[in-house]
C-alpha atoms as a printed R data frame, in Angstrom:
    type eleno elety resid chain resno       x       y       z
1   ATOM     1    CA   UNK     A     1 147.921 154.546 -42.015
2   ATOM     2    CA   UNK     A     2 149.039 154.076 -45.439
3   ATOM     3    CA   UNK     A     3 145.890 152.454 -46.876
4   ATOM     4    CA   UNK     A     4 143.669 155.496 -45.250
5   ATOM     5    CA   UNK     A     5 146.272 157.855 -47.605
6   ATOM     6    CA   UNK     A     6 145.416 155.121 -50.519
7   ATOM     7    CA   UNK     A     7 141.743 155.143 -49.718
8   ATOM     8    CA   UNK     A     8 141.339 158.971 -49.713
9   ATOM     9    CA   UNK     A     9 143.696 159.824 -52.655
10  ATOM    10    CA   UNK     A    10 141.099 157.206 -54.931
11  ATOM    11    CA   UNK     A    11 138.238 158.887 -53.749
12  ATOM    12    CA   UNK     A    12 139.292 162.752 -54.417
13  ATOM    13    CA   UNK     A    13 140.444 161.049 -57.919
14  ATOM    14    CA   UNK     A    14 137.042 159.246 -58.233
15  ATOM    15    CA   UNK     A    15 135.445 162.335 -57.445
16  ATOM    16    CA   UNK     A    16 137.676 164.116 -59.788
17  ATOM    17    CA   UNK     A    17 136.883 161.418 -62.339
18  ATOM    18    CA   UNK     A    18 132.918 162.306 -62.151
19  ATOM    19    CA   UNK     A    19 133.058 166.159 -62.147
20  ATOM    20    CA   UNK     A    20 135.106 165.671 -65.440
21  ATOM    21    CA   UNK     A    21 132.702 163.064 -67.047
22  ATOM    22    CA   UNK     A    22 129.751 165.535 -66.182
23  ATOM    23    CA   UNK     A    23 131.526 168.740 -67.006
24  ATOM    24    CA   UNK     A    24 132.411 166.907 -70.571
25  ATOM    25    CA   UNK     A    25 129.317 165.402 -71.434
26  ATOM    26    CA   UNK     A    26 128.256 166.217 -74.858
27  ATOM    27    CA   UNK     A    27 124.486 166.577 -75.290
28  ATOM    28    CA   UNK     A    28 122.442 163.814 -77.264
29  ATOM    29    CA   UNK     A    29 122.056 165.321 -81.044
30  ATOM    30    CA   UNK     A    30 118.246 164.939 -81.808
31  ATOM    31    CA   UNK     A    31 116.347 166.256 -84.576
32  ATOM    32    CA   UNK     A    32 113.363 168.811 -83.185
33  ATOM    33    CA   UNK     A    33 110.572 166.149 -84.121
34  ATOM    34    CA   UNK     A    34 112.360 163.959 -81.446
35  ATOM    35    CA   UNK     A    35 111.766 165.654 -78.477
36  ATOM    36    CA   UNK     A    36 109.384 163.262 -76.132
37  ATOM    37    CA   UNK     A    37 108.443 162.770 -72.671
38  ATOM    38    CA   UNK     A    38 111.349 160.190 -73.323
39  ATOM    39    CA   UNK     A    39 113.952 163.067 -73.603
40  ATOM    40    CA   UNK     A    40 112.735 164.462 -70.291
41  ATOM    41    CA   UNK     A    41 115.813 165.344 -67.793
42  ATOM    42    CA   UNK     A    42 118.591 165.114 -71.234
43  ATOM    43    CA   UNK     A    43 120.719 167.650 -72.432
44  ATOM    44    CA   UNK     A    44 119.918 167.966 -76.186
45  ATOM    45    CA   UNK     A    45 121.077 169.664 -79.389
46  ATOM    46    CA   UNK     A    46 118.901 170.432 -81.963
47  ATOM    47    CA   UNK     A    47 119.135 172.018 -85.397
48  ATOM    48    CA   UNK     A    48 116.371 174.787 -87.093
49  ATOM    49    CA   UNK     A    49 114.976 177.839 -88.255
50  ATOM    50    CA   UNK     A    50 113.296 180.590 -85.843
51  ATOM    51    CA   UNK     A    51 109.919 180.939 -86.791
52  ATOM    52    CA   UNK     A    52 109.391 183.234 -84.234
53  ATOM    53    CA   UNK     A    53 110.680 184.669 -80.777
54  ATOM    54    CA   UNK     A    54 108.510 186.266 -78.212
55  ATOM    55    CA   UNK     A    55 110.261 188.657 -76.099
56  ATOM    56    CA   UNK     A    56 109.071 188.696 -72.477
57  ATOM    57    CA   UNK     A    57 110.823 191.030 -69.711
58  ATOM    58    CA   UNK     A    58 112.982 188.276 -68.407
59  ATOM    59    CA   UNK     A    59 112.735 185.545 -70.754
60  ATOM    60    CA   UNK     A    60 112.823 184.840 -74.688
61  ATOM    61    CA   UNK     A    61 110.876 182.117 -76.605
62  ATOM    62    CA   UNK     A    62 111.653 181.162 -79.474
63  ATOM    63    CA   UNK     A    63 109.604 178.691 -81.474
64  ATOM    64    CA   UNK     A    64 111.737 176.752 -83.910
65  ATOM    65    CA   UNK     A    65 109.953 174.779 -87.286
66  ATOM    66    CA   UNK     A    66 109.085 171.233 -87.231
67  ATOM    67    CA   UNK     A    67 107.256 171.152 -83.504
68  ATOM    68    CA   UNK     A    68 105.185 172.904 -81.506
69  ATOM    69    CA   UNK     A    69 107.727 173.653 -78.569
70  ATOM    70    CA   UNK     A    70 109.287 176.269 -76.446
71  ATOM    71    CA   UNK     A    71 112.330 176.866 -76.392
72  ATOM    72    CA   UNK     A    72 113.580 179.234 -72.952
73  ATOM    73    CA   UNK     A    73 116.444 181.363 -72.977
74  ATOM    74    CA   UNK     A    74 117.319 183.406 -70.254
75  ATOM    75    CA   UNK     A    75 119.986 185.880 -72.009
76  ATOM    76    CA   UNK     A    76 119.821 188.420 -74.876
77  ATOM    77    CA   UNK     A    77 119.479 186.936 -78.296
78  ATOM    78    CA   UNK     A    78 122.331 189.081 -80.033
79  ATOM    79    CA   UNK     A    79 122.047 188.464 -83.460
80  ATOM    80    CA   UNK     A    80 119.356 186.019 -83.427
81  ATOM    81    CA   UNK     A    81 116.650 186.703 -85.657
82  ATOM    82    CA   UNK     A    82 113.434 184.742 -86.874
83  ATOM    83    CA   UNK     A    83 114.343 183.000 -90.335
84  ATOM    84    CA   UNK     A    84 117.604 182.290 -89.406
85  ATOM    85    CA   UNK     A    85 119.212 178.546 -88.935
86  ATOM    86    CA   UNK     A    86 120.619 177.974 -84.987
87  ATOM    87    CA   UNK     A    87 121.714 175.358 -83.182
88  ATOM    88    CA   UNK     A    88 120.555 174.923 -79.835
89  ATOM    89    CA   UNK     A    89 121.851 172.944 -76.827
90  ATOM    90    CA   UNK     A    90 119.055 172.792 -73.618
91  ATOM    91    CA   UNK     A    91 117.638 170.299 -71.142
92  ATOM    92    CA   UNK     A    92 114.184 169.152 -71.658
93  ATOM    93    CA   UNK     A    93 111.979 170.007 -68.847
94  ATOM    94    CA   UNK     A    94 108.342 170.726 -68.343
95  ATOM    95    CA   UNK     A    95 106.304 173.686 -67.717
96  ATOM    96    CA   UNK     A    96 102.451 173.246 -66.246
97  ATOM    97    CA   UNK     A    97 103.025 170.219 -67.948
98  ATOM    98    CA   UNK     A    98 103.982 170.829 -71.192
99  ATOM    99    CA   UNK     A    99 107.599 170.249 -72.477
100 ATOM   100    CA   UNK     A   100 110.027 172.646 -73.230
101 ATOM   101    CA   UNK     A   101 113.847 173.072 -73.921
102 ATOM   102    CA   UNK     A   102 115.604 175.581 -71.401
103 ATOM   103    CA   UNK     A   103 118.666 176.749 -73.569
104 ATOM   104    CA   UNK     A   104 121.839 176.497 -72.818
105 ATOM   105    CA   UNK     A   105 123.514 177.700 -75.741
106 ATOM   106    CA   UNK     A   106 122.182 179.166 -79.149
107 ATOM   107    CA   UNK     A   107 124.637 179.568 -82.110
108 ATOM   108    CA   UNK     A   108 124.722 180.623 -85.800
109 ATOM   109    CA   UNK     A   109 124.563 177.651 -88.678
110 ATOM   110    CA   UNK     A   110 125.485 178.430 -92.008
């Protein structure tokens, strides 16, 4: 009886143990020319300037210098203008085959 208390106390701690390591993982810092079919499925941060944002109904995509990619963000852009300098975190994933980063975060660099 006592090792099945042992045995489940590790495992909720083991489990406890992943949800932190995932929760706390810091994305891979990559510069923009980077980003590969080798990136594909990684949480990435990247540093640039807009050089331009297309505003569709649901989405925004904003093209950043340095690479022909998409970057997809799914919430309003306050304060986020083309010309400015941003750092984004996103996963790289594909769209009808082409990649793109879908944005997690998007912040202000001085």
């Amino acid at each position: 009886m006592r090792e099945l208390k042992i045995g489940s106390v590790m495992i909720i701690l083991g489990l406890f143990m992943l949800f932190l390591s995932e929760y706390y993982h810091e994305p891979t810092r990559v510069k923009i020319s980077e980003i590969d079919d080798d990136l594909y499925g990684d949480n990435i941060r990247v540093s640039g300037v807009i050089s331009d944002i297309v505003d569709q109904e649901t989405i925004k995509i904003i093209e950043i210098e340095g690479k022909d990619i998409d970057f997809v963000y799914f919430d309003n852009l306050d304060d986020i203008n083309e010309g400015k300098k941003v750092s984004i975190n996103g996963q790289v994933e594909k769209y009808q085959g082409d990649l793109q980063v879908v944005v997690d975060g998007i912040n202000h660099v001085e």
